[in-house]
C-alpha positions as a Markdown table, in Angstrom:
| # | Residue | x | y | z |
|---|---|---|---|---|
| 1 | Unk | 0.0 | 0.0 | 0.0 |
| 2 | Unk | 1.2 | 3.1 | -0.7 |
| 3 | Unk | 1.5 | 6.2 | 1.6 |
| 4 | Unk | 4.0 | 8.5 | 0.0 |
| 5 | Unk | 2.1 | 11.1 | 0.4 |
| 6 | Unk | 0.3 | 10.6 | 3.3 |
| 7 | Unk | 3.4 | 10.7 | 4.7 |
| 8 | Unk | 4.8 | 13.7 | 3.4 |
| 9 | Unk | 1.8 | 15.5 | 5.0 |
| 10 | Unk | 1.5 | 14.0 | 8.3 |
| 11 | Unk | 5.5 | 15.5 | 8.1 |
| 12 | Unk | 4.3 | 18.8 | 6.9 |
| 13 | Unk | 1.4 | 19.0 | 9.8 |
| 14 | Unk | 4.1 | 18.2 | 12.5 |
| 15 | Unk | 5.5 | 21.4 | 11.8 |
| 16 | Unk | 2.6 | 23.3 | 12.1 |
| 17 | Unk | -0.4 | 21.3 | 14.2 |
| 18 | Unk | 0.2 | 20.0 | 17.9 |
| 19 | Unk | 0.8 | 16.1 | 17.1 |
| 20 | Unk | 0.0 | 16.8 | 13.6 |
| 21 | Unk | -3.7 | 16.3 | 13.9 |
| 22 | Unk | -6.5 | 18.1 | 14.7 |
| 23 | Unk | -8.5 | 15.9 | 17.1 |
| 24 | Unk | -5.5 | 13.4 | 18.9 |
| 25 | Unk | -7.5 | 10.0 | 17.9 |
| 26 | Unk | -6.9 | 10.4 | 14.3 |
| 27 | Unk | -3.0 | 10.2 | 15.1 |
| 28 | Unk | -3.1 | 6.6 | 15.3 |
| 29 | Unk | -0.6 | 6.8 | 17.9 |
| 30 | Unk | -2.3 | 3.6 | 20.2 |
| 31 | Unk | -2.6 | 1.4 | 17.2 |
| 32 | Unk | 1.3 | 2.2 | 16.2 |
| 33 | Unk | 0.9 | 3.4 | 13.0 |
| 34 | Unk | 0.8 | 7.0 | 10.9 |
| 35 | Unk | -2.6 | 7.9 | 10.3 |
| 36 | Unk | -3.7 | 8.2 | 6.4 |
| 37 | Unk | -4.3 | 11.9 | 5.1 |
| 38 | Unk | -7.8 | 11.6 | 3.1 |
| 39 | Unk | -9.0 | 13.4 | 0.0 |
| 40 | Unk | -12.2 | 12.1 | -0.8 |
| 41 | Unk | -14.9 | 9.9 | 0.4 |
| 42 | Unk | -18.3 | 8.3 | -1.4 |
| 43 | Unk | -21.1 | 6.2 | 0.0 |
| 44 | Unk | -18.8 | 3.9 | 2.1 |
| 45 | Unk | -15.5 | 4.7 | 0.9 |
| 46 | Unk | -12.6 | 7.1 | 2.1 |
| 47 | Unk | -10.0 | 7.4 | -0.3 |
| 48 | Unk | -6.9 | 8.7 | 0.6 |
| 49 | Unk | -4.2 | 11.3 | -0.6 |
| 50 | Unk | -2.5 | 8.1 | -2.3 |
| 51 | Unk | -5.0 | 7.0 | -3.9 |
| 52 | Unk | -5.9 | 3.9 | -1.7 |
| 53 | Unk | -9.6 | 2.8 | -1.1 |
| 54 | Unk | -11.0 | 2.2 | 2.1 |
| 55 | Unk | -14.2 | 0.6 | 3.3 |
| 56 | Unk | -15.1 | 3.0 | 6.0 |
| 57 | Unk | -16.5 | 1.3 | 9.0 |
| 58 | Unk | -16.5 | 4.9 | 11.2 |
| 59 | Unk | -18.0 | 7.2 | 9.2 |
| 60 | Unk | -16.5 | 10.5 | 10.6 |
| 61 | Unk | -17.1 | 8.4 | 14.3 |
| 62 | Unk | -20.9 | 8.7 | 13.5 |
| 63 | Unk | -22.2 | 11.5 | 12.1 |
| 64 | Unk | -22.5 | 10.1 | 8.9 |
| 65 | Unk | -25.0 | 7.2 | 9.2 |
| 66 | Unk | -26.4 | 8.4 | 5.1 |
| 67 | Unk | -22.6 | 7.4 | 4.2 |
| 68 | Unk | -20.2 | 9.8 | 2.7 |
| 69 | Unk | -21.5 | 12.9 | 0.3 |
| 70 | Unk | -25.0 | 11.2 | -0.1 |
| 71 | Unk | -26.4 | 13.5 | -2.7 |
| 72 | Unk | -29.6 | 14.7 | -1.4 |
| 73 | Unk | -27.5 | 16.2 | 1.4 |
| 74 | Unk | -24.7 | 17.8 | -0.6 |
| 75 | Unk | -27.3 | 19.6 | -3.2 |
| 76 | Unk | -28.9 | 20.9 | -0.3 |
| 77 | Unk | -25.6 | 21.9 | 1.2 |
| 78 | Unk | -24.8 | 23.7 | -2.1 |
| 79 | Unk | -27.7 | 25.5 | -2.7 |
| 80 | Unk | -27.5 | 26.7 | 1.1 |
| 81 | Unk | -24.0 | 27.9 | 0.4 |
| 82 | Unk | -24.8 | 30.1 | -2.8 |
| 83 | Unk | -27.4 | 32.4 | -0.2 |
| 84 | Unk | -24.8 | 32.8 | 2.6 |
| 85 | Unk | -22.9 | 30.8 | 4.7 |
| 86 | Unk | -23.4 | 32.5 | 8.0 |
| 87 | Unk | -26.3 | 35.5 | 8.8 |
| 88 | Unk | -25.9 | 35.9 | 12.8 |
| 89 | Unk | -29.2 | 36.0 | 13.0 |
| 90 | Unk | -32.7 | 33.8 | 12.9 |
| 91 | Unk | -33.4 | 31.7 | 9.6 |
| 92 | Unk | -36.2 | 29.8 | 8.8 |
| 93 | Unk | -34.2 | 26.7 | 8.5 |
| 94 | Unk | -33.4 | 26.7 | 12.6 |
| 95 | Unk | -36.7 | 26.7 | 13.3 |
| 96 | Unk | -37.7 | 23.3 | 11.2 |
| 97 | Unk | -34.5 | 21.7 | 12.7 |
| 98 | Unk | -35.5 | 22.5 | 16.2 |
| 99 | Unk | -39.3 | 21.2 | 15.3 |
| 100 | Unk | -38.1 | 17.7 | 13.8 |
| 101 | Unk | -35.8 | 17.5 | 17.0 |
| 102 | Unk | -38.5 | 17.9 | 19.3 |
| 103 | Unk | -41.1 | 15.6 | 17.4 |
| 104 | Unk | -38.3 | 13.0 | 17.0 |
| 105 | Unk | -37.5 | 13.4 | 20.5 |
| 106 | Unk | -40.3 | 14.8 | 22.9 |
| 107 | Unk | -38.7 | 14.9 | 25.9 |
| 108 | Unk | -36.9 | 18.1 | 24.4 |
| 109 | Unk | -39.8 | 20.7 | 24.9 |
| 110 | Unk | -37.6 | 23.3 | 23.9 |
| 111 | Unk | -34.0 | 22.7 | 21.7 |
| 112 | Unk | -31.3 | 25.5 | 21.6 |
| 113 | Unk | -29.0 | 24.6 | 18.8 |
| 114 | Unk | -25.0 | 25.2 | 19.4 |
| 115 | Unk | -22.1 | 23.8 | 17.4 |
| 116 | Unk | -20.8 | 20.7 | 19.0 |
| 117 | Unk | -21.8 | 18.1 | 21.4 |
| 118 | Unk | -19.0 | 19.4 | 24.1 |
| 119 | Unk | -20.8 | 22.8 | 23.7 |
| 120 | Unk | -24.3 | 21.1 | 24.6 |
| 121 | Unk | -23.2 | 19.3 | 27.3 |
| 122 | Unk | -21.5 | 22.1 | 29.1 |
| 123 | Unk | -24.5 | 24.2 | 28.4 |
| 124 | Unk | -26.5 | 21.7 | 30.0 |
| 125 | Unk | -24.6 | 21.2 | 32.9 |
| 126 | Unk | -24.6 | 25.1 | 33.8 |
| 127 | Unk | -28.1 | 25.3 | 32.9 |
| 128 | Unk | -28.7 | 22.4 | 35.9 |
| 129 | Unk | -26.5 | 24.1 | 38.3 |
| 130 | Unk | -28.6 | 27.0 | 37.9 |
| 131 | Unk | -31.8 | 25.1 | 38.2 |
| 132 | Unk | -30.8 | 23.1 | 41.4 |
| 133 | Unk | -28.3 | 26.3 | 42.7 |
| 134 | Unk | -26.3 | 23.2 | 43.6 |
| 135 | Unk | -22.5 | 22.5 | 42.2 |
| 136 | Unk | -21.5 | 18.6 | 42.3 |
| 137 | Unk | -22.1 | 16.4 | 39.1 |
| 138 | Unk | -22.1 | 12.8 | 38.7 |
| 139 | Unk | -20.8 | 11.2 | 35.7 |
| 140 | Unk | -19.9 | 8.0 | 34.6 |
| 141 | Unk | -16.3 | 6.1 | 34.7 |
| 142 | Unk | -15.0 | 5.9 | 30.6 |
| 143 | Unk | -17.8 | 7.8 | 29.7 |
| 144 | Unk | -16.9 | 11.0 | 27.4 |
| 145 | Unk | -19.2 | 13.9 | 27.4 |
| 146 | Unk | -16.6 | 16.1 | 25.9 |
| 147 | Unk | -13.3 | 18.3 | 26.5 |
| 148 | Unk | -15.0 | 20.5 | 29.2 |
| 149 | Unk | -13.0 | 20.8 | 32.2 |
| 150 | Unk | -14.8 | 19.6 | 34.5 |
| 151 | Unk | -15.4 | 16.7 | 32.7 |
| 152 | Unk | -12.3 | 15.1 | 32.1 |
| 153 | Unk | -12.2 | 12.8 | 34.7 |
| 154 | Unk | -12.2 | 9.5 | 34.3 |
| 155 | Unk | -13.2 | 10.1 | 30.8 |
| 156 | Unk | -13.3 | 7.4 | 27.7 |
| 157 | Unk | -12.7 | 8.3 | 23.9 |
| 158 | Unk | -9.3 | 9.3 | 23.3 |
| 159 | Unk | -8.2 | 10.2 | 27.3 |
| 160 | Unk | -8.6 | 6.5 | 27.7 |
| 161 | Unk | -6.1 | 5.6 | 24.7 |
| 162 | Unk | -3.6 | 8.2 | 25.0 |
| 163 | Unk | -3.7 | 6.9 | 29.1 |
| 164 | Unk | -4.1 | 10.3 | 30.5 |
| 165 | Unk | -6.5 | 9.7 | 33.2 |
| 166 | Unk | -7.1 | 13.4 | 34.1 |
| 167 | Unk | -5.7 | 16.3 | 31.8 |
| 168 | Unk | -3.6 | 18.8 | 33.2 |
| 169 | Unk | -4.8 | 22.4 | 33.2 |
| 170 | Unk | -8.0 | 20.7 | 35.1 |
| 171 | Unk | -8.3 | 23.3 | 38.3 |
| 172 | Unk | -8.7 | 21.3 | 41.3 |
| 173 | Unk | -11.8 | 23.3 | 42.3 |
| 174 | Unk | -13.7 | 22.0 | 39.1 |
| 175 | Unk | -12.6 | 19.1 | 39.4 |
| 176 | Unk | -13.6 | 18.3 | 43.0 |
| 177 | Unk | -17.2 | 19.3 | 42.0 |
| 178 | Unk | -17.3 | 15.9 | 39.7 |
| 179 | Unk | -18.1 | 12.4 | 40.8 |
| 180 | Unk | -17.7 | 9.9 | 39.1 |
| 181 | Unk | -19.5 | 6.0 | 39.6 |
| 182 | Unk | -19.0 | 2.6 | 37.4 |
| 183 | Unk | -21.2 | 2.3 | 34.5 |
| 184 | Unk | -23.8 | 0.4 | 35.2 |
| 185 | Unk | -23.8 | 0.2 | 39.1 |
| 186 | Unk | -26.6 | 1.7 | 40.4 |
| 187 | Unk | -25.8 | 0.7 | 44.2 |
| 188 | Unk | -22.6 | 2.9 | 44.0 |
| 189 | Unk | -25.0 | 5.3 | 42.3 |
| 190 | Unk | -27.2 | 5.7 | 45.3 |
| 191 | Unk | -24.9 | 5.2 | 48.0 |
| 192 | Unk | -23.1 | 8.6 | 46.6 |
| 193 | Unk | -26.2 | 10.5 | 46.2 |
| 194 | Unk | -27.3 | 9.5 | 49.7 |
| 195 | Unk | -24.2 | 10.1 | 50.8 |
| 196 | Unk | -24.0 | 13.7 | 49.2 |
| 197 | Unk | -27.7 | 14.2 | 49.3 |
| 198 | Unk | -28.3 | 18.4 | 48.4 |
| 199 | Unk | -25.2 | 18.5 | 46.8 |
| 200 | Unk | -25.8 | 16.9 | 43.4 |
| 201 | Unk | -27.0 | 19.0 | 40.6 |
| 202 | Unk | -27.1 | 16.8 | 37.6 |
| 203 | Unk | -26.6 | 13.0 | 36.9 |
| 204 | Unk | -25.4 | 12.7 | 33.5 |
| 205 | Unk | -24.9 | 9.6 | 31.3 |
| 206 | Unk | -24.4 | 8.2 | 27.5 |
| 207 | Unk | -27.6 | 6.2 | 27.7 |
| 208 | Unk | -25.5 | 3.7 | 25.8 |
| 209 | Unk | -21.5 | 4.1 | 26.6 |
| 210 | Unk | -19.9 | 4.8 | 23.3 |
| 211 | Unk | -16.6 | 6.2 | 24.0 |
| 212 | Unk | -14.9 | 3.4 | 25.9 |
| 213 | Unk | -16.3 | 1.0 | 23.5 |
| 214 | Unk | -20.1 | 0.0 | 23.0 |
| 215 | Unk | -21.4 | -1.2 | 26.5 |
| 216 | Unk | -25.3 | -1.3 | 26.6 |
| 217 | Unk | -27.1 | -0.5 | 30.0 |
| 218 | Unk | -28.1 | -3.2 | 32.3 |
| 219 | Unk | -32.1 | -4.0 | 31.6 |
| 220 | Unk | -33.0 | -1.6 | 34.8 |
| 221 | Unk | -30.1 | 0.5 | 34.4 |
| 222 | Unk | -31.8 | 3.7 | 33.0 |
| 223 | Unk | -34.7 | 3.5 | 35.0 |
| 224 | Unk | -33.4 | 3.2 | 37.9 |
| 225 | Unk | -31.5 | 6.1 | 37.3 |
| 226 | Unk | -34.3 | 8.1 | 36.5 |
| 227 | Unk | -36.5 | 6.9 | 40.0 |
| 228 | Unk | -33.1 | 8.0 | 42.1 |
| 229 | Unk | -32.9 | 11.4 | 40.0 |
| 230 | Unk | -36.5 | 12.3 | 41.0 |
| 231 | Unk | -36.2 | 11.1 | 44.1 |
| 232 | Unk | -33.4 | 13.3 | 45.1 |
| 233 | Unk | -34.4 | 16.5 | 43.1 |
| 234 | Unk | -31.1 | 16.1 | 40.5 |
| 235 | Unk | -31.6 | 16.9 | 36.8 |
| 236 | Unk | -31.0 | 13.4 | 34.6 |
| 237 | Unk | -28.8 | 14.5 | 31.3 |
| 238 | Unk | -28.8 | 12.1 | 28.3 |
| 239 | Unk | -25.7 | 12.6 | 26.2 |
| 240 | Unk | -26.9 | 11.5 | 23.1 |
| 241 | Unk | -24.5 | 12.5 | 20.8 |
| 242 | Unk | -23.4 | 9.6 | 19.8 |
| 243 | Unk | -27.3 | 7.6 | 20.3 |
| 244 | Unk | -29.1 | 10.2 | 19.3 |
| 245 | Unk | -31.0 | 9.5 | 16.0 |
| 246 | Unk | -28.8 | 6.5 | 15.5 |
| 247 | Unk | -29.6 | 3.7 | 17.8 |
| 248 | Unk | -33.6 | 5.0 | 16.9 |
| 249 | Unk | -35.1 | 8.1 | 15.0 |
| 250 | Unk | -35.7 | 9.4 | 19.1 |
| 251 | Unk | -32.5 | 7.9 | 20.2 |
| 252 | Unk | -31.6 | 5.6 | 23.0 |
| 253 | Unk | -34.8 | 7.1 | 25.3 |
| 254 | Unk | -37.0 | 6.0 | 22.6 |
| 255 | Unk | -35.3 | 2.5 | 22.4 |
| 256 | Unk | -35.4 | 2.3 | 26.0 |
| 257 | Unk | -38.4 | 3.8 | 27.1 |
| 258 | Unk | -36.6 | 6.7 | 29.8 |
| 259 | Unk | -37.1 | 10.0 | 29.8 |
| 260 | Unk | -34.6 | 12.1 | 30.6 |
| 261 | Unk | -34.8 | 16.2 | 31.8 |
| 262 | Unk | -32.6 | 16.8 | 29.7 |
| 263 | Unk | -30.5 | 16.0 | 26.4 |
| 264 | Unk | -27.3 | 16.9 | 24.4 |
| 265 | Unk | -27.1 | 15.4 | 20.5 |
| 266 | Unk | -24.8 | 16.6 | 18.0 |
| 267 | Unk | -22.8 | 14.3 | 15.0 |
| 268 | Unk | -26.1 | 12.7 | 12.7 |
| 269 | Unk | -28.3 | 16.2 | 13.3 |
| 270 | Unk | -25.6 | 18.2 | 11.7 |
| 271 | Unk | -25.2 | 15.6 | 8.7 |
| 272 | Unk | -21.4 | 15.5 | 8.7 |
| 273 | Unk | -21.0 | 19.4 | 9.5 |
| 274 | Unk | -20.1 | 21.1 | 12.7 |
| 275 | Unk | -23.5 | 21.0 | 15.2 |
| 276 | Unk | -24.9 | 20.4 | 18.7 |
| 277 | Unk | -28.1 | 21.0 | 20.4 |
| 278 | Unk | -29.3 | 20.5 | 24.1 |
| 279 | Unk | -32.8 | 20.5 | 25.2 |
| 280 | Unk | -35.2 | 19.6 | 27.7 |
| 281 | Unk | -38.4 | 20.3 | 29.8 |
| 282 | Unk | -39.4 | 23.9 | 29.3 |
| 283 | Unk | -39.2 | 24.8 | 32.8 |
| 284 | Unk | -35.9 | 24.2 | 32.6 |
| 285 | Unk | -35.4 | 25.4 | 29.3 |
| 286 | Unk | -36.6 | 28.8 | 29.9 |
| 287 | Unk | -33.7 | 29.6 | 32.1 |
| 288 | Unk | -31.5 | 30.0 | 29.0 |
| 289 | Unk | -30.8 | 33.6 | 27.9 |
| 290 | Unk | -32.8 | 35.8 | 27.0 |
| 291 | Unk | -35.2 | 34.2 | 28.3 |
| 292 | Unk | -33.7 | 34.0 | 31.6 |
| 293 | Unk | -30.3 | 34.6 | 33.6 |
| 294 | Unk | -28.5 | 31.3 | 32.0 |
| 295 | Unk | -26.0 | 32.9 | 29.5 |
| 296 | Unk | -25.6 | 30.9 | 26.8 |
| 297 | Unk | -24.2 | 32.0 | 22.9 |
| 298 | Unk | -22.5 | 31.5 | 19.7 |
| 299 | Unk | -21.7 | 33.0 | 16.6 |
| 300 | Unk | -22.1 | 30.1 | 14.1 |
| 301 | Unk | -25.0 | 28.5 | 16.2 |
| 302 | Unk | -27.6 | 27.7 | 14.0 |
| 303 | Unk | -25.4 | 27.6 | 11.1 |
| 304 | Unk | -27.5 | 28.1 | 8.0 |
| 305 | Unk | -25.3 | 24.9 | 6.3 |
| 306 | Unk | -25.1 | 22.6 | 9.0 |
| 307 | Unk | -28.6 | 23.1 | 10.2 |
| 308 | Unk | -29.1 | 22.1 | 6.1 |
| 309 | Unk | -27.3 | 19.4 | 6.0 |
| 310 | Unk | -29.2 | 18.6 | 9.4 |
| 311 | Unk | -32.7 | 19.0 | 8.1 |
| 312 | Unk | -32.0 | 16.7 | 4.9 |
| 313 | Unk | -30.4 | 13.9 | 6.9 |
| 314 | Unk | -33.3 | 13.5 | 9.4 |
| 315 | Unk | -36.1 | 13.3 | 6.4 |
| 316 | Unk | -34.1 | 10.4 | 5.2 |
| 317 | Unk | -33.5 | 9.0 | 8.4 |
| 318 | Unk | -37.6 | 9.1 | 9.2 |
| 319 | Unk | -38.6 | 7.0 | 6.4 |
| 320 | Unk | -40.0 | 3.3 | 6.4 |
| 321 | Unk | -37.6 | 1.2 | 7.3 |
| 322 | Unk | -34.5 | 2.8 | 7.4 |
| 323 | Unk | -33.5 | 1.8 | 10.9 |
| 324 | Unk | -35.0 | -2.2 | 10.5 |
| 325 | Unk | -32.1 | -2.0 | 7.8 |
| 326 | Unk | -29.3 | -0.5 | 10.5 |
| 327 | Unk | -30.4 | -3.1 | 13.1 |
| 328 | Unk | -30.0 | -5.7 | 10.3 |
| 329 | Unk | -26.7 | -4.7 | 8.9 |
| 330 | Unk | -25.3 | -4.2 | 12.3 |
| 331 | Unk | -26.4 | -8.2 | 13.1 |
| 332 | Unk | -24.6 | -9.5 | 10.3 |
| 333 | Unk | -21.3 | -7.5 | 10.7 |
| 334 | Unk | -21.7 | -8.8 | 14.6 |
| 335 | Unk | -22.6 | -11.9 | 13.4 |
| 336 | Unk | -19.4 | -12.4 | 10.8 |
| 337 | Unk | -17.3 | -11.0 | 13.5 |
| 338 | Unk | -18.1 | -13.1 | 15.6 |
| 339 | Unk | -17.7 | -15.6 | 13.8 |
| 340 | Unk | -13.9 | -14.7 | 11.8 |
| 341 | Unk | -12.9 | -14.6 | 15.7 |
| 342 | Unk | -14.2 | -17.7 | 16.9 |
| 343 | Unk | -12.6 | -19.2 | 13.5 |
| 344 | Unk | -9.6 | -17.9 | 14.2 |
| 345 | Unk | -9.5 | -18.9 | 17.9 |
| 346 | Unk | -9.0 | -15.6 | 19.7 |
| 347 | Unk | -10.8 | -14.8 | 22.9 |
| 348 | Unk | -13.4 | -11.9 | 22.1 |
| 349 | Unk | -16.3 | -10.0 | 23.4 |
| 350 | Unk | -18.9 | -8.3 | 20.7 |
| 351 | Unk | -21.4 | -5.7 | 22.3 |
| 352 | Unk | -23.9 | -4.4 | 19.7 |
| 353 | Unk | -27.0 | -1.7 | 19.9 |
| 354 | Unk | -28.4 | -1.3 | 16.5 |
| 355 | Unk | -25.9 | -0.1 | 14.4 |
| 356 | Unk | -23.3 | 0.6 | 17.5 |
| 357 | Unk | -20.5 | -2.4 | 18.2 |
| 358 | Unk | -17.3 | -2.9 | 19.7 |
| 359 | Unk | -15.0 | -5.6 | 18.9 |
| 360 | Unk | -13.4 | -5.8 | 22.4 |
| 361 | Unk | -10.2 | -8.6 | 23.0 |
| 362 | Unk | -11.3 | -10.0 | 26.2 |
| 363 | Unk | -13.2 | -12.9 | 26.7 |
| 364 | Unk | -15.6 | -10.6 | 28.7 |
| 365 | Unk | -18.2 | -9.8 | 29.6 |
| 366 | Unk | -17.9 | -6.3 | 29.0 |
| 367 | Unk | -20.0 | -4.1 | 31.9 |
| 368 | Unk | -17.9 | -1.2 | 32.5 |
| 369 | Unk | -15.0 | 0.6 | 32.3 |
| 370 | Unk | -12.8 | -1.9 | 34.4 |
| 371 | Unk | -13.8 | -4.7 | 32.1 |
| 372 | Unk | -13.3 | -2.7 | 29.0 |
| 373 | Unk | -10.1 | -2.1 | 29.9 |
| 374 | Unk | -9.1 | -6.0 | 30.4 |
| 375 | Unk | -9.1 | -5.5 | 27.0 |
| 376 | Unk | -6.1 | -6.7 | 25.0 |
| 377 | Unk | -4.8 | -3.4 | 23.5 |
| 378 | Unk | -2.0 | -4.2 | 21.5 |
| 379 | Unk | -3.8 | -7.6 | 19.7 |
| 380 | Unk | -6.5 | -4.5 | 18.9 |
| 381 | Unk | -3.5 | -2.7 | 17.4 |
| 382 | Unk | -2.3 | -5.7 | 15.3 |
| 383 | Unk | -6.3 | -6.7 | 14.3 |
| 384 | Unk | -6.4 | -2.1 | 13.5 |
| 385 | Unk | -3.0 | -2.5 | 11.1 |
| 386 | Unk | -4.2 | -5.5 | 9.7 |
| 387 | Unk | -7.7 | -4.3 | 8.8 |
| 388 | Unk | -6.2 | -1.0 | 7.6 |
| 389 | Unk | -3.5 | -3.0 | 5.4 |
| 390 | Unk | -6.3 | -4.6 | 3.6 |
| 391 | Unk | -8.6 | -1.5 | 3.1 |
């Protein structure tokens, strides 16, 4: 396989880009190898600046579940474009978005559209400390909800593969105001808001773990959650970034049945271009500038493209059987996963919602963040280089 020139610009970007990348994943660093510099990308294919083909399993790490530059999208995009690319101020497209959001998902009464999913979830975490006038949060161990200070601690996605538990630059003060439980385990769930009780302000979650590999809730996980976040006055937060319009058109609460107070989405309602949005119960939602005292902004929020490319991938999304066909697809890559492993002999552990999996090298189960992490890493690497050798 070639990789001249992937090469020659990972070199070039070295010189000018902190680790050569934009986003520290896409270094490849854990997997040992250089990362492939891209220059195009159809349906389910990246091609790269060499001119190799790849069969693209990730799809931008989920917002693209239409598949590269389907064309619907990128007409739409393009006739967007030609009126303006940014206005700073109301368009008639933000308004549709933020209606298909809340019929998809009507748990959010009200939506306020921002321009990534860290952006939400920080912007739903102030907005519950202002609810509750309380400080501490409870998150979950590998669970990413973002680069937000205070929620780098025992975070998943890429803190877990670089193998910085905490980043520096973290103030002590935020961080003390964070708690953290094992996904999954609702008795250390309840013995730290008993133990805290009038201290929590929000309880917040990936309804489905995502970022330290796939691990699906426990059958009373969720709802248990939500009977000790009433119980105790505490605002529940979905992070459905990642869920959100991909495990169902209303996301992992829909699947599951739980309603949260509040949710963040981003990736699939932006259609492959830069978006976020939290929402939630109106009484909570009506706290948020200038409606009320929450202060809350952004220049590109409600970007006239995104919220475009937004609009066009949700009408595809809603139609007939769109999602029977995700579930479906997702089965039989499980299924011939599963399968190659067992074949081969190697000890592995598949977790799978819908269209969501995680090949983990451990014999398992997989629960949590300490079991993911039993996980043979460098037999992932070699199984990564492999994969990636073969396009």
């Amino acid at each position: 396989m070639k990789t001249t020139a992937s090469r020659k610009l990972f070199e070039a970007a070295l010189r000018v880009m902190p680790g050569g990348v934009n986003s520290p994943v896409r270094a490849f660093k854990a997997v040992g190898t250089l990362p492939h510099f891209i220059a195009r990308a159809k349906g389910a294919k990246l091609y790269d600046a060499d001119g190799n083909a790849f069969v693209d399993y990730v799809l931008s790490w989920g917002p693209l579940a239409l598949g590269h530059a389907p064309a619907p999208v990128v007409r739409a995009i393009a006739r967007a474009a030609a009126r303006g690319t940014s206005y700073g101020a109301p368009t008639a497209l933000e308004v549709t978005l933020a209606e298909m959001i809340v019929e998809a998902v009507p748990s959010m009464e009200r939506v306020r559209l921002v321009s990534s999913g860290t952006e939400a979830v920080m912007s739903a975490i102030r907005l519950a400390r202002a609810y509750t006038g309380r400080d501490a949060i409870l998150k979950f161990e590998g669970c990413y909800h973002g680069h937000a200070d205070s929620l780098l601690v025992k975070a998943g996605s890429g803190v877990a593969t670089l193998g910085i538990p905490d980043s520096p630059g973290v103030p002590a003060d935020l961080a003390r105001h964070t708690f953290t439980a094992p996904y999954n385990d609702i008795g250390a769930v309840e013995r730290l808001l008993e133990g805290h009780r009038g201290n929590f302000a929000c309880v917040i979650v990936e309804p489905v773990a995502g970022n330290m590999g796939v691990v699906p809730p426990h059958p009373d996980f969720l709802n248990r959650l939500r009977d000790l976040t009433h119980h105790y006055r505490i605002v529940l937060i979905f992070d459905e970034v990642i869920t959100g319009f991909r495990v169902a058109y209303g996301g992992a609460q829909a699947r599951y049945g739980v309603t949260p107070d509040l949710t963040c989405l981003g990736k699939i309602i932006g259609g492959g271009l830069p978006v976020g949005a939290y929402g939630g119960r109106a009484d909570l939602m009506k706290l948020i500038a200038p409606d009320g005292p929450v202060y809350q902004a952004g220049t590109l929020s409600g970007n006239p493209l995104a919220v475009t490319a937004g609009i066009e991938t949700l009408k595809l999304l809603k139609k007939s059987g769109v999602y029977r066909q995700l579930e479906e697809r997702g089965r039989q890559l499980g299924d011939g996963l599963n399968r190659a492993a067992r074949e081969a002999g190697i000890a592995t552990t598949l977790n799978r919602v819908g269209s969501m999996m995680t090949l983990f090298f451990t014999p398992g189960p997989v629960t949590d963040y300490a079991s993911a992490k039993k996980s043979d890493t460098q037999a992932y690497a070699r199984f990564f280089r492999a994969m990636l050798s073969q396009g």
